[in-house]
C-alpha positions in Angstrom: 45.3 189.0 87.2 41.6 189.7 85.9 39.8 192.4 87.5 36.6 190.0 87.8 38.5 187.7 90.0 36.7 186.8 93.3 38.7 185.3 96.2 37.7 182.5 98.4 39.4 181.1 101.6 39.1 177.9 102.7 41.4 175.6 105.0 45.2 174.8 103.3 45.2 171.0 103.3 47.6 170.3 100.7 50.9 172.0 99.6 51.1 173.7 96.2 49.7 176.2 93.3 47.6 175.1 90.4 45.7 177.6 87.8 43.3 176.2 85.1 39.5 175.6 84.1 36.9 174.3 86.1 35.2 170.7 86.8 32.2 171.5 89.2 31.0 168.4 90.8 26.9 168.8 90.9 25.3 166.4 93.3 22.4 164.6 92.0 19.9 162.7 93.7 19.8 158.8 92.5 16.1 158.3 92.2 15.1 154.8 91.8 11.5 152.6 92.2 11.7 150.2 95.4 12.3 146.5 93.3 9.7 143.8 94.0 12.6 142.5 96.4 14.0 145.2 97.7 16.7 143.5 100.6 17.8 141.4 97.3 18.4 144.1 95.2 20.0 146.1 98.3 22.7 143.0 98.9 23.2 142.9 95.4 24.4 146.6 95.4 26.1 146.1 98.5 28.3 143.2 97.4 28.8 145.4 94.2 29.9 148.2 96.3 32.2 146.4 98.5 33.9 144.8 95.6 34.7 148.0 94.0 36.3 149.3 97.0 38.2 146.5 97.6 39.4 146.3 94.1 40.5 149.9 94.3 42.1 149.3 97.6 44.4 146.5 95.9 45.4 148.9 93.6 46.4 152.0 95.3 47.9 150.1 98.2 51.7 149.8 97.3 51.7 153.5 96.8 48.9 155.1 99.2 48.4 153.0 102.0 46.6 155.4 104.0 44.2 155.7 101.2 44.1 152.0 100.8 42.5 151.8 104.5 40.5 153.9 104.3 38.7 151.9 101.5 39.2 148.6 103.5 37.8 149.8 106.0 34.2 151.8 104.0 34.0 148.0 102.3 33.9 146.3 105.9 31.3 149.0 106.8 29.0 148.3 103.7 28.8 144.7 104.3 27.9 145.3 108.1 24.9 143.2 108.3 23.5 145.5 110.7 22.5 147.8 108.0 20.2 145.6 106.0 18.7 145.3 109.4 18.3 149.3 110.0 17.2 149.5 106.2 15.3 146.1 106.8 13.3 148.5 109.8 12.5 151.3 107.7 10.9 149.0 105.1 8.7 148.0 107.4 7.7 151.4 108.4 6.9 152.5 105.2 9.6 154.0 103.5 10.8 153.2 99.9 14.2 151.3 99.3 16.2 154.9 98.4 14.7 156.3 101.2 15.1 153.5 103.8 18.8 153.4 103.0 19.2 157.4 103.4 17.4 156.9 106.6 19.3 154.0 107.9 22.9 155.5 107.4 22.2 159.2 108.4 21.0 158.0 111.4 24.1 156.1 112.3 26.2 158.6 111.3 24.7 161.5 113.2 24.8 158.7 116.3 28.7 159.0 115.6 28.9 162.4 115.5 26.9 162.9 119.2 30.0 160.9 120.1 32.1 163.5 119.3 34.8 165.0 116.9 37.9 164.2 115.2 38.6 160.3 114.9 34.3 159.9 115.3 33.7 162.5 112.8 35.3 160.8 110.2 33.8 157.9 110.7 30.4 159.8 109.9 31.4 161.0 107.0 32.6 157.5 106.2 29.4 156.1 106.9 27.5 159.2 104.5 30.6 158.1 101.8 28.8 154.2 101.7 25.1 155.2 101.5 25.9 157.8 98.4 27.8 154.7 96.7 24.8 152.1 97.6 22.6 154.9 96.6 24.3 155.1 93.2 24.7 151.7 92.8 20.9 151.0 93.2 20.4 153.7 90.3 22.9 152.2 88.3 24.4 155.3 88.1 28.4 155.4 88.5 29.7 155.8 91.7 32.9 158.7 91.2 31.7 162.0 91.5 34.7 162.3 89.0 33.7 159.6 86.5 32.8 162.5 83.4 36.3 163.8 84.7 38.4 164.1 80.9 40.6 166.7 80.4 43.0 168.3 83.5 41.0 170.8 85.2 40.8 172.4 88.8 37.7 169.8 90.5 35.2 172.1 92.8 33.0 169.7 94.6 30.9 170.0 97.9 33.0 167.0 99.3 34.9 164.3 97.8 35.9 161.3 99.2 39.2 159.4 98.9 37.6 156.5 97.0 36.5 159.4 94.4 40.0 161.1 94.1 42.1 157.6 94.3 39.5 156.1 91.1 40.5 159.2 88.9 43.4 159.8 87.0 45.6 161.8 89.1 46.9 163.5 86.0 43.4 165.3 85.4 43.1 166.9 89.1 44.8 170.1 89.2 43.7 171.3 92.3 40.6 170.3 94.3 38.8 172.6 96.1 35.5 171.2 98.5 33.2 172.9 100.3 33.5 170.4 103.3 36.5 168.7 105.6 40.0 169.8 106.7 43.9 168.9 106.7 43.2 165.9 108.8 40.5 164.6 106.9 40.8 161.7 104.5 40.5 163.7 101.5 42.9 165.8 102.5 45.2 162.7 103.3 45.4 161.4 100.3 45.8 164.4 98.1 48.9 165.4 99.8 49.9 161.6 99.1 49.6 162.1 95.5 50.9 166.1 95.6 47.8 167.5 94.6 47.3 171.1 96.1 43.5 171.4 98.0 41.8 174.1 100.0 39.0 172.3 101.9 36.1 173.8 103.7 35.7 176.8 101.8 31.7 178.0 102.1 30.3 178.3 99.0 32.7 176.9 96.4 30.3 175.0 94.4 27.8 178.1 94.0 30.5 180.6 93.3 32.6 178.1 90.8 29.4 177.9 88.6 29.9 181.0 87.5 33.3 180.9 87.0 35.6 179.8 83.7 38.8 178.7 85.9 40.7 178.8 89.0 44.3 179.8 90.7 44.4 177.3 93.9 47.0 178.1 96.9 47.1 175.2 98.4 49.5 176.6 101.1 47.3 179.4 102.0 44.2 177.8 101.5 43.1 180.5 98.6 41.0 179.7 95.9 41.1 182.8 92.9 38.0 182.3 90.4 38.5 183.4 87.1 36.6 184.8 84.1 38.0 182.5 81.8 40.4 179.6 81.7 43.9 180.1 81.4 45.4 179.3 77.9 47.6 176.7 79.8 47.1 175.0 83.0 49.6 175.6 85.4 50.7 173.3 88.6 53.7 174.4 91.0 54.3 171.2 93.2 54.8 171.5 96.9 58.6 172.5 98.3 61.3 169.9 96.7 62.8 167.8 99.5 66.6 169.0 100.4 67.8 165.7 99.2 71.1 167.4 97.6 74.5 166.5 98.9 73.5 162.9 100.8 75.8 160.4 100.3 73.6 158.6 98.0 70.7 159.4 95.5 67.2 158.8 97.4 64.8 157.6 94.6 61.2 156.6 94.8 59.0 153.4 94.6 55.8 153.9 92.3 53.2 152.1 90.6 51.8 155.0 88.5 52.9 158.0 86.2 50.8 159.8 88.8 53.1 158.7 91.8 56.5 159.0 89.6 55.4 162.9 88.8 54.8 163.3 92.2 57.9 162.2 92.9 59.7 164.4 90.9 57.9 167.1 92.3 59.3 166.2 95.7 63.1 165.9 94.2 63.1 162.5 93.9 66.5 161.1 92.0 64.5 158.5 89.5 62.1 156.1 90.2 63.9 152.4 91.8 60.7 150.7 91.9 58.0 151.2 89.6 55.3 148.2 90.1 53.5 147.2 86.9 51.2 144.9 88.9 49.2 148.3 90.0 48.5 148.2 86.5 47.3 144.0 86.5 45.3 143.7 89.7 42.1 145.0 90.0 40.5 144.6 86.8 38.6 142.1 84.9 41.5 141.2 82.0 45.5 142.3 81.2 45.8 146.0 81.1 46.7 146.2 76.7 50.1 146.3 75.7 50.1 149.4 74.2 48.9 151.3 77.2 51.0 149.5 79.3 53.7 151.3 76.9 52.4 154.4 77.5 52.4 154.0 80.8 56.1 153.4 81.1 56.8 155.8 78.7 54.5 158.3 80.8 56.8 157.6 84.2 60.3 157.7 82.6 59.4 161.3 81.1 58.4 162.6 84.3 61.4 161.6 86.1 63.5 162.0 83.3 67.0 161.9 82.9 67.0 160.1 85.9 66.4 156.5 86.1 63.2 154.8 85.9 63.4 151.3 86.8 60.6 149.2 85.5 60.0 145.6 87.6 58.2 143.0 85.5 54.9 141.5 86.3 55.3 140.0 89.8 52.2 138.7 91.1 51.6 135.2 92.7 51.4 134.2 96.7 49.6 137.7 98.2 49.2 139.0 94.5 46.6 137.2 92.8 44.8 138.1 89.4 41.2 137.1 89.1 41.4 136.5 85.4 44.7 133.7 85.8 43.5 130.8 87.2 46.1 129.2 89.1 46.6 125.8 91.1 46.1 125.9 94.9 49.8 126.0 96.4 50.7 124.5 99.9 52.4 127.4 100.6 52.2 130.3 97.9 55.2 132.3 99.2 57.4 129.3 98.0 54.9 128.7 94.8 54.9 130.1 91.4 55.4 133.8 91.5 57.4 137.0 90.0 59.4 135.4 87.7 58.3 131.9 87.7 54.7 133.1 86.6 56.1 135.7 83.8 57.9 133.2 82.0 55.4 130.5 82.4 52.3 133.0 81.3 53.6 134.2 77.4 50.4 135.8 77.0 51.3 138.4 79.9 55.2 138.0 80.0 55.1 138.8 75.9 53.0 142.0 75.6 54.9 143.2 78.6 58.2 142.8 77.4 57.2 144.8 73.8 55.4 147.8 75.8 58.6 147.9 78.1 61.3 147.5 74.9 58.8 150.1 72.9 59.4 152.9 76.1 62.9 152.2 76.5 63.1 153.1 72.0 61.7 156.6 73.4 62.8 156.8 76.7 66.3 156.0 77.3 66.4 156.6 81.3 64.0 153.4 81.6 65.6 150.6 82.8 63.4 146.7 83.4 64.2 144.6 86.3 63.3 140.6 86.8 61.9 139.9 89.9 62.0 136.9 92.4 64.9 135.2 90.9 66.5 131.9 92.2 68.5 130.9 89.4 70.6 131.8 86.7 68.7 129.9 84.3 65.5 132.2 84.5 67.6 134.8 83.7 68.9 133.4 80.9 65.0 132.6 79.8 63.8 136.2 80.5 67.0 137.7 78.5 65.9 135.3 75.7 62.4 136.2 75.5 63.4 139.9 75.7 65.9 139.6 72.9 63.7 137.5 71.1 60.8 140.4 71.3 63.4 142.9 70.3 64.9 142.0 66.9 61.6 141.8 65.7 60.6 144.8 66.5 64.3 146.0 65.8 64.6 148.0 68.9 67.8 147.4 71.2 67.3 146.0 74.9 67.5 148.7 77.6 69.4 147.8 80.8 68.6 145.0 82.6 68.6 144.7 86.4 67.5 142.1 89.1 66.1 142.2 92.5 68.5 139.9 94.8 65.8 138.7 97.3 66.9 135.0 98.0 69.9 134.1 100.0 70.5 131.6 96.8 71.3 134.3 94.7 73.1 136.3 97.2 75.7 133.7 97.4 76.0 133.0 93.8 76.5 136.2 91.7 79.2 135.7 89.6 76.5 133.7 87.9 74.8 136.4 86.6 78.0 138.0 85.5 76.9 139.9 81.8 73.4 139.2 82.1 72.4 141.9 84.5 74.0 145.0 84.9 73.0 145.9 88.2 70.8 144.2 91.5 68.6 145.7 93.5 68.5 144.2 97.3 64.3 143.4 97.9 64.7 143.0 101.8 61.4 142.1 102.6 61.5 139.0 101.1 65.8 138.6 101.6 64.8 138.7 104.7 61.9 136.4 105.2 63.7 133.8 103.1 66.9 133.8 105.1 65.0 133.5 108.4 61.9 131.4 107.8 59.9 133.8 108.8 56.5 134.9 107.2 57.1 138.6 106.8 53.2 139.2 106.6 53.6 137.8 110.6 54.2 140.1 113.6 57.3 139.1 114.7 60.0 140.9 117.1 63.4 142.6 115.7 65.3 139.8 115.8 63.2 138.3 112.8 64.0 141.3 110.8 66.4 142.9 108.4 68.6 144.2 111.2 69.1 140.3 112.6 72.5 139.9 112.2 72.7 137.1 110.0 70.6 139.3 107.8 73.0 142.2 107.8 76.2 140.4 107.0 74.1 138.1 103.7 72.9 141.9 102.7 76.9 142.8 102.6 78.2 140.5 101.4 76.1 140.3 98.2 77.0 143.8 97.9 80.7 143.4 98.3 80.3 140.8 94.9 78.0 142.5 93.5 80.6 145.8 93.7 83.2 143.0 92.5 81.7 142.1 89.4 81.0 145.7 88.2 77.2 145.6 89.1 75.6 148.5 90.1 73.9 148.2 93.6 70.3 149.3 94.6 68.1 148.9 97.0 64.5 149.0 97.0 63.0 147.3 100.0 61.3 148.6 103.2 64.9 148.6 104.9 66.0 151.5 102.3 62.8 153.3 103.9 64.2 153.6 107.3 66.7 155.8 109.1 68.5 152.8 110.7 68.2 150.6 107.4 69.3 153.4 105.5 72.3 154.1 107.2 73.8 150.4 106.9 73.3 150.1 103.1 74.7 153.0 102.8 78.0 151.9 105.0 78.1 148.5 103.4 78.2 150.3 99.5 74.6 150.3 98.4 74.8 153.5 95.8 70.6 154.5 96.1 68.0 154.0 98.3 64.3 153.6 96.8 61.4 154.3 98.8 57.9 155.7 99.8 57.8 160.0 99.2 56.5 159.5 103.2 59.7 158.2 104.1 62.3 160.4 102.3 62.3 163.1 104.9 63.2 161.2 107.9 65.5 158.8 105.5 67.4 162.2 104.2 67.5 163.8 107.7 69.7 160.3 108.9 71.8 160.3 106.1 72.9 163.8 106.5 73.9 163.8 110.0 76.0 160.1 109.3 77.4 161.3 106.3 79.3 158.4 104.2 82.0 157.9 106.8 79.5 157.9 110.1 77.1 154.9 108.0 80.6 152.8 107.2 81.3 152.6 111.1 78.0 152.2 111.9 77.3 149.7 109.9 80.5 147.8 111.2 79.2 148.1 114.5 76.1 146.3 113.3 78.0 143.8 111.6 80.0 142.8 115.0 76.9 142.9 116.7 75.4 139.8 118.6 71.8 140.5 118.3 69.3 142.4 116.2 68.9 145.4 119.2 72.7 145.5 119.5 72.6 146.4 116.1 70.0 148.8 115.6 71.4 150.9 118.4 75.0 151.0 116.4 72.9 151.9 113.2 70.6 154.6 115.5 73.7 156.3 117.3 75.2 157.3 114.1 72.1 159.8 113.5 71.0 160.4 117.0 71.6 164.6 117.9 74.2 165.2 119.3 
């Protein structure tokens, strides 16, 4: 440690150690002139704004869905009409556009504050998070605070919001360290989502990091060490590993970024059973290139590696829709074109992805491709085509190829797909929603869900043939996330569970006190069970304390 070291001491909001140079975040003021129509200009920056958030939203959703609410919710707030009102008013009274907007939202968030703490309070800073962005967007300035963000470094800022954090590549952040929120605060939030150590509310960060060449962050104690000068290497140590050894099954993860999949190694994670390239689609004006979509792939089967990394095709359509592919209005788009029905109608997307995919798999041997939304064996046979196709001329062999068994069709028919996919993975979401006619975007009660017993016995016994014809088993769904769901795949044979990092711990503390035998005759209970509560009580009782 360098004797010029200073210590600082903020609050620990997320888990972990990191040591390496400095990014200090400088706030600058957005001047601008007040436009000859200056409500025009403002709902032009507003809709920009909005737009942004939303887009951003769509994209972090799958895998932080905290974070992704939090951005719904700052878009709905910016479009409020009663701030071009309250803006609108201090037009009138004199003020210029810049000004009248900094007026207009401090004073509704300090009216939320008055109100009182916690729940409130974040709300303010909510409110303070949408002016700075309209302010910026007025300027034309960008809107991150991280946006000159390039090379991996510890971030000091005086707050950061989880817009700011989520828009960066999580690669680059280190550590943050702010001079403003807590553990419960959104920032906070979504760092420990992506398994970034932080030390928020630490007085004086920016002032004292300006003078500074790097950093050590303990995001467990909430210290902040500045250094002299920056490490030769930057350093991260990852928050405690999960005790996921000795379950009856390997717990994986679902991701939709390199970011997420190192994340989830940090956490212990067994390989990656979902990884969702249409993160990498939506939210943006034209296909992400093929050859950093390989990169990408290549980036999330190294970090997981030599566990699997299973790589899901494009699989957009019904709630999924790109802006740049122009599709024909469907009666009902949950039925309509989508996952694989789109890929192997769209070349121009289905092509580039299958090279970036076959180019990883040449360097990364642990990454595995699965087809999504099948109904028939003959879509297989066209995906296996175009992929073979793809690789002779490039000369590279075909990695393993899965499929995710989320129609009751395919459940019932899979000696079909005997040598064309090597394993399944069960997508009960839609299994589910398909065998029961029921919108799974709906509220409905239990008995419309994956533990209805007609549910239950399709799940087993497309795992009992899928066992039968040497297919390896998966499951990747929002059943695999829950203690109760968990506990019957793993009774009827299912051999991993992929889900959320949230949901491991809960997932991992079931499965422990079943064990292997306990989920076999709890899920036979379920499976003799008359209706969906009978069942979930069999499925509970095998993890309940004792």
């Amino acid at each position: 440690m360098t004797t010029d070291a200073r210590l600082l001491r903020g609050v620990p909001a997320s888990g972990g150690r990191a040591r390496g140079p400095l990014h200090v975040v400088e706030e600058v003021a957005a001047a601008m002139a007040t436009p000859t129509d200056p409500l025009g200009a403002l709902r032009t920056a507003v809709e920009r704004v909005a737009g942004e958030l939303e887009d951003l939203a769509g994209r972090v959703r799958a895998e932080n869905p905290q974070g992704a609410e939090v951005l719904e919710a700052q878009a709905l707030m910016v479009r409020d009409p009663t701030l071009e009102a309250a803006v609108a008013a201090e037009l009138e009274a004199g003020s210029g556009l810049g000004e009248a907007v900094e007026r207009a939202l401090e004073g509704y968030a300090a009216r939320l504050e008055e109100l009182g703490q916690g729940y409130l309070a974040a709300r303010a800073a909510d409110v303070r998070e949408v002016g700075r962005r309209v302010l910026a967007a007025l300027a034309g300035r960008p809107a991150s605070r991280l946006a000159s963000l390039t090379e991996p470094a510890v971030v000091v800022a005086r707050e950061l919001s989880p817009a700011d954090t989520l828009a960066a590549d999580p690669g680059l952040l280190l550590a943050i360290v702010t001079e403003t929120g807590g553990r419960t605060s959104h920032a906070a939030i979504v760092a420990r989502e992506l398994g970034i150590p932080a030390v928020m509310g630490v007085d004086g960060a920016v002032a004292a990091a300006a003078g500074a060449g790097a950093a050590e962050v303990d995001g467990d104690a909430g210290l902040v060490r500045l250094l002299a000068e920056a490490p030769a290497t930057a350093e991260v140590t990852t928050p405690a590993r999960l005790a996921l050894a000795g379950l009856p099954v390997p717990l994986m993860a679902n991701a939709g970024s390199p970011a997420s999949a190192a994340a989830a190694a940090a956490r212990g994670a067994a390989g990656i059973g979902l990884f969702r390239t249409e993160l990498l689609f939506l939210g943006r004006p034209e296909p992400m290139p093929e050859v950093e979509q390989a990169e990408v792939y290549e980036r999330a089967a190294r970090a997981l590696a030599p566990h699997p990394v299973i790589v899901r095709t494009l699989d957009v359509g019904s709630d999924k829709v790109l802006p740049y592919l122009p599709t024909e209005p469907e009666p009902n788009p949950a039925l309509g074109r989508r996952g694989i029905r789109l890929w192997l109608a769209r070349p121009e997307l289905a092509r580039p992805q299958a090279r970036a995919l076959l180019r990883a798999a040449a360097r990364r041997p642990n990454l595995r491709v699965m087809l999504p939304m099948v109904a028939a064996v003959e879509e297989v046979r066209a995906a296996r085509a175009l992929l073979d196709e793809e690789a002779r001329a490039l000369g590279l062999a075909l990695p393993r190829l899965g499929m995710m068994l989320e129609t009751p069709a395919v459940a019932l028919h899979l000696a079909a797909f005997r040598g064309l996919v090597d394993f399944i993975s069960l997508g009960t979401n839609d299994l589910a929603q398909y065998a029961l006619g029921a919108d799974r975007e709906l509220e409905w009660g239990p008995e419309l869900g994956e533990t209805n017993p007609g549910v239950l016995r399709l799940i087993a016994t497309a795992v009992e043939a899928a066992l039968a014809l040497g297919m390896e088993v998966g499951a990747c769904g929002e059943m695999a996330g829950t203690p109760e769901g968990a506990v019957f795949l793993v009774g009827v044979g299912v051999g991993s569970l992929s889900m959320g990092l949230r949901a491991m711990e809960a997932v991992a503390r079931a499965l422990g006190r079943a064990g292997r035998e306990g989920c076999r005759a709890a899920a036979a209970a379920a499976l003799g069970a008359a209706t969906a509560a009978e069942a979930s009580g069999a499925l509970r009782a095998a993890f309940a304390p004792a």
